[in-house]
C-alpha positions in Angstrom: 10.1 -8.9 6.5 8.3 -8.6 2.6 8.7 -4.9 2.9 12.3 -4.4 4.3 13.5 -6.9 1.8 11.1 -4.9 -0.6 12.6 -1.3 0.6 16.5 -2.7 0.0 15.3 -3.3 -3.8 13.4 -0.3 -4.4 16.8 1.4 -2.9 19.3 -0.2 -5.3 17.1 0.2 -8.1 16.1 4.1 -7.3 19.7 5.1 -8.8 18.4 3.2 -12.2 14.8 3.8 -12.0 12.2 6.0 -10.1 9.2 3.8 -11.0 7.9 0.9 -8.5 4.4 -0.3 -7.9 1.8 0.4 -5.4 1.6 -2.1 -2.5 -1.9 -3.9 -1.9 -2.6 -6.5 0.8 -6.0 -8.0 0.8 -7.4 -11.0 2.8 -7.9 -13.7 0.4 -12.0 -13.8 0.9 -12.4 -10.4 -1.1 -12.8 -9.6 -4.5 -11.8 -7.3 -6.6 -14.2 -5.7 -10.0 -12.3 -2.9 -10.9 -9.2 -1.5 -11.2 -7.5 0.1 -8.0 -5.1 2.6 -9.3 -7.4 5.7 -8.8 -7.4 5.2 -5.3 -3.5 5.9 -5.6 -4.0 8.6 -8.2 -7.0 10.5 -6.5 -5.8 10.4 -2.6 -2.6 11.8 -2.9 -1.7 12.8 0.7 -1.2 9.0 1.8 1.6 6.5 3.2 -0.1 3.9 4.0 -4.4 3.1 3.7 -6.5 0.9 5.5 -10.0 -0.1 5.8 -12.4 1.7 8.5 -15.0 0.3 10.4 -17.7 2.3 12.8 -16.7 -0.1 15.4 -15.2 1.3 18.8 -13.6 -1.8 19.8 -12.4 -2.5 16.3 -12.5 0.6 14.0 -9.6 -0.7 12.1 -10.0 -3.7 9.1 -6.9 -5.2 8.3 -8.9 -7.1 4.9 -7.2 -4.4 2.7 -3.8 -2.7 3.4 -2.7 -0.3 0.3 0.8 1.5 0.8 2.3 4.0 -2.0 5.0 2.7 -4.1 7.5 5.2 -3.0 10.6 4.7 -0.8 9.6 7.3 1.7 6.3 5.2 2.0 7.4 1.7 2.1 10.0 3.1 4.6 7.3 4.5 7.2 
């Protein structure tokens, strides 16, 4: 729901302006020392980012989700 009401905004506003912010979920246990933004500016090739785990039966960690701030993105 958060991200189709998101994607309708970044939409209308898109006409106006062609700037919007990354996306980050994180579970509310973690915390955070530095500042994220080079994950977005040095892995370039990227919708949507989660968290890996060796862990056959669970290889995926939903603690942090990170999704571009681009239409196309959000829209995926």
């Amino acid at each position: 729901m958060f991200l189709g009401e998101l994607l309708v905004k970044m939409q209308d506003m898109s006409s106006k302006d062609n700037t919007f912010q990354h996306i980050i979920f994180m579970d509310s246990d973690i915390i955070v020392v530095d500042d994220l933004r080079c994950v977005f500016e040095t892995s370039m090739d990227f919708d949507m980012a989660l968290t890996f785990r060796n862990n056959k039966e669970q290889p995926i960690n939903s603690g942090v989700i990170m999704i571009r701030g681009q239409i196309q993105s959000v829209s995926r």
